[in-house]
C-alpha positions in Angstrom: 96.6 137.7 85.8 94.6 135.0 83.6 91.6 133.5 85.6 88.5 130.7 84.6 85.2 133.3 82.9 82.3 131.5 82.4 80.6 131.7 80.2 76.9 130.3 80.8 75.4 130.8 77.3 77.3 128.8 75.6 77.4 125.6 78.4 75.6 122.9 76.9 75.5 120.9 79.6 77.9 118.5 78.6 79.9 117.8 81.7 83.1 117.8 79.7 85.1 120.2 82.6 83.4 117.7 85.1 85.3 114.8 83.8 88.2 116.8 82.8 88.4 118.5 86.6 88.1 114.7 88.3 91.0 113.5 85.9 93.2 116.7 86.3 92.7 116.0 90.0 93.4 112.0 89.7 96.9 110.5 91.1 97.2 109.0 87.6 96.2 111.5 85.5 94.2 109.0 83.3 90.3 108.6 82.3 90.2 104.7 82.8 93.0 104.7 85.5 91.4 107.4 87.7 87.9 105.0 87.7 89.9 102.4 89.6 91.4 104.6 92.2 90.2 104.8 95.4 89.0 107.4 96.6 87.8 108.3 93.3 88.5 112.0 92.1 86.1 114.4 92.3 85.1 117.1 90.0 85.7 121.1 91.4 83.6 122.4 89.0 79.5 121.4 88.7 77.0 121.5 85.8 73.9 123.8 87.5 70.5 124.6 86.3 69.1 127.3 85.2 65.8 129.2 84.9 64.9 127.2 82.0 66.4 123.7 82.4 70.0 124.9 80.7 73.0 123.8 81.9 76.2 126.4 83.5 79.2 125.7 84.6 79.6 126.8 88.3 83.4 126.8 90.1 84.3 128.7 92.6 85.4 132.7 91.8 88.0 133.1 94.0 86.4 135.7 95.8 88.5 138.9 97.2 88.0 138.8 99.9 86.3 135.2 100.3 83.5 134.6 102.6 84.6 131.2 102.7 87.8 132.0 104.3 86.5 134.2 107.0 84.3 130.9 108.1 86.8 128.7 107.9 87.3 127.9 112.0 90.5 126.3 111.8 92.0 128.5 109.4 92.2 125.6 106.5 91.5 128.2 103.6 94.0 130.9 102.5 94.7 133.2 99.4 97.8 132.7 97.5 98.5 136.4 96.5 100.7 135.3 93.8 98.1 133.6 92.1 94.8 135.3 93.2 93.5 131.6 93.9 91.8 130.5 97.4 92.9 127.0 98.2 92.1 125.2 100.9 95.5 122.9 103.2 93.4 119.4 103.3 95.6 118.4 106.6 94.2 121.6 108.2 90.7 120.9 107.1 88.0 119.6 110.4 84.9 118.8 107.8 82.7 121.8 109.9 81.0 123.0 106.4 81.1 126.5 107.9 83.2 127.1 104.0 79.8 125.5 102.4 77.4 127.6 104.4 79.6 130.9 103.7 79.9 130.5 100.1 77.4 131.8 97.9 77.7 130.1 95.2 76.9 126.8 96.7 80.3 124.9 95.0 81.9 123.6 98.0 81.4 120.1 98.3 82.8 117.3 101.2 84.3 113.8 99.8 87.5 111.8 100.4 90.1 113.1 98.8 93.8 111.6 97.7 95.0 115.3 99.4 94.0 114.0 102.6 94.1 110.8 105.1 92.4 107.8 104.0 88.7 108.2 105.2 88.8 111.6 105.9 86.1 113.7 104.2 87.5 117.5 103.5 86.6 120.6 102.0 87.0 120.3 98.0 86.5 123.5 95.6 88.2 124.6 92.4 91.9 125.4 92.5 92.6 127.1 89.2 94.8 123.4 88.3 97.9 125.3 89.6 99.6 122.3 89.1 98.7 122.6 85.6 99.7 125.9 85.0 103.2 125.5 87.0 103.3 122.9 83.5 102.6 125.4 81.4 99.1 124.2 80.8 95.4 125.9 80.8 92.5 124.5 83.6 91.3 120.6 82.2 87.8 122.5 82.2 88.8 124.8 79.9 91.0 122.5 77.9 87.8 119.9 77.5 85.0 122.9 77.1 84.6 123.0 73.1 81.8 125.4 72.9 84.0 127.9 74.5 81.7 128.3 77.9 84.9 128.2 79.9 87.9 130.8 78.5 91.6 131.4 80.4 92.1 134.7 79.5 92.7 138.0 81.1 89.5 139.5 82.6 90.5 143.2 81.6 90.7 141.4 78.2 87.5 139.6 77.8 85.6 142.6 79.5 87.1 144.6 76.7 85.8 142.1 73.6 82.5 142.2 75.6 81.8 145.5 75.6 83.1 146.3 71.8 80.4 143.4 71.2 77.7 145.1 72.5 78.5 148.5 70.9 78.8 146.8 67.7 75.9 145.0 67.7 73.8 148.4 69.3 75.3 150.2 66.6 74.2 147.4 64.1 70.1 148.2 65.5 70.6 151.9 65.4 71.9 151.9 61.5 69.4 149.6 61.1 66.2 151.1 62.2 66.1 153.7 60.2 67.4 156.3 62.8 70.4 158.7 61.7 73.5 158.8 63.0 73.1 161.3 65.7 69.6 159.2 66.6 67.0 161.6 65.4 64.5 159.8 63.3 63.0 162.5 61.5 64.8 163.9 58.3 66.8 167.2 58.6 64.6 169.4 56.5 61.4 168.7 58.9 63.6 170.3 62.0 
């Protein structure tokens, strides 16, 4: 099953996916239409901070199984097993924040949302764009990332293209430094 991978090295802090998410998540599905609509969509992915001032893209992971759904008191959050996706029924949603406390990676966030009643503040997180795959189409944030901090891919996939990096580039510093093939830096006729 394909999923969002972040990729943090390569976010440059553009807030692309940002703008892309809120749109995705518009009732028009427009950049200068969506401005005018109230409430105003909101983003489900953020641009954080890290150590050094560098942006990341932080969604939520779909956690299995998700802290966010064991705190959820009136039972607003559930998995969809087909998808592997947590999503959270807006008309079931009381505004508690227990979801925010539980998750750990901080990107659950209240605001008035089209899904619900007018006025009512609800729970809001990353929902894969399910209805953009049912169209056949990747996540907005992925669509809009162009320095390819955000793939769609399998993660079996990208875990394999990860690993055959670093054992090329490993294999790159041992042929390099002057160490033979077996690793043994000193030549066979001194053994």
């Amino acid at each position: 099953m394909k999923q969002v991978l972040v990729h943090p090295e390569r976010c440059l802090g553009c807030m692309q996916c940002k703008i892309a998410c809120a749109i995705a998540h518009s009732r028009s599905k427009s950049l200068f239409a969506a401005t005018l609509e109230k409430p105003l969509p909101r983003p489900r992915v953020h641009i954080g901070t890290g150590l050094y001032g560098e942006g990341f893209p932080n969604r939520c992971r779909h956690c299995d199984p998700a802290p966010c759904m064991s705190a959820c008191l009136p039972g607003a959050i559930f998995h969809d097993l087909a998808t592997g996706t947590v999503l959270i029924n807006a008309d079931r949603c009381i505004n508690c924040a227990s979801c925010a406390m539980a998750c750990p990676f901080g990107v659950i966030r209240y605001h008035e949302d089209a899904s619900a009643l007018p006025g009512k503040a609800v729970a809001l997180k990353c929902d894969n764009c399910l209805e953009r795959q049912a169209k056949g189409m990747i996540p907005a944030c992925v669509e809009s990332c162009k320095s390819g901090a955000l793939t769609f891919e399998e993660f079996s996939d990208a875990m394999k293209r990860k690993t055959d990096q670093v054992a090329e580039s490993v294999s790159r510093e041992v042929r390099g430094s002057g160490f033979g093939v077996r690793g043994y830096s000193a030549p066979a006729s001194n053994l």
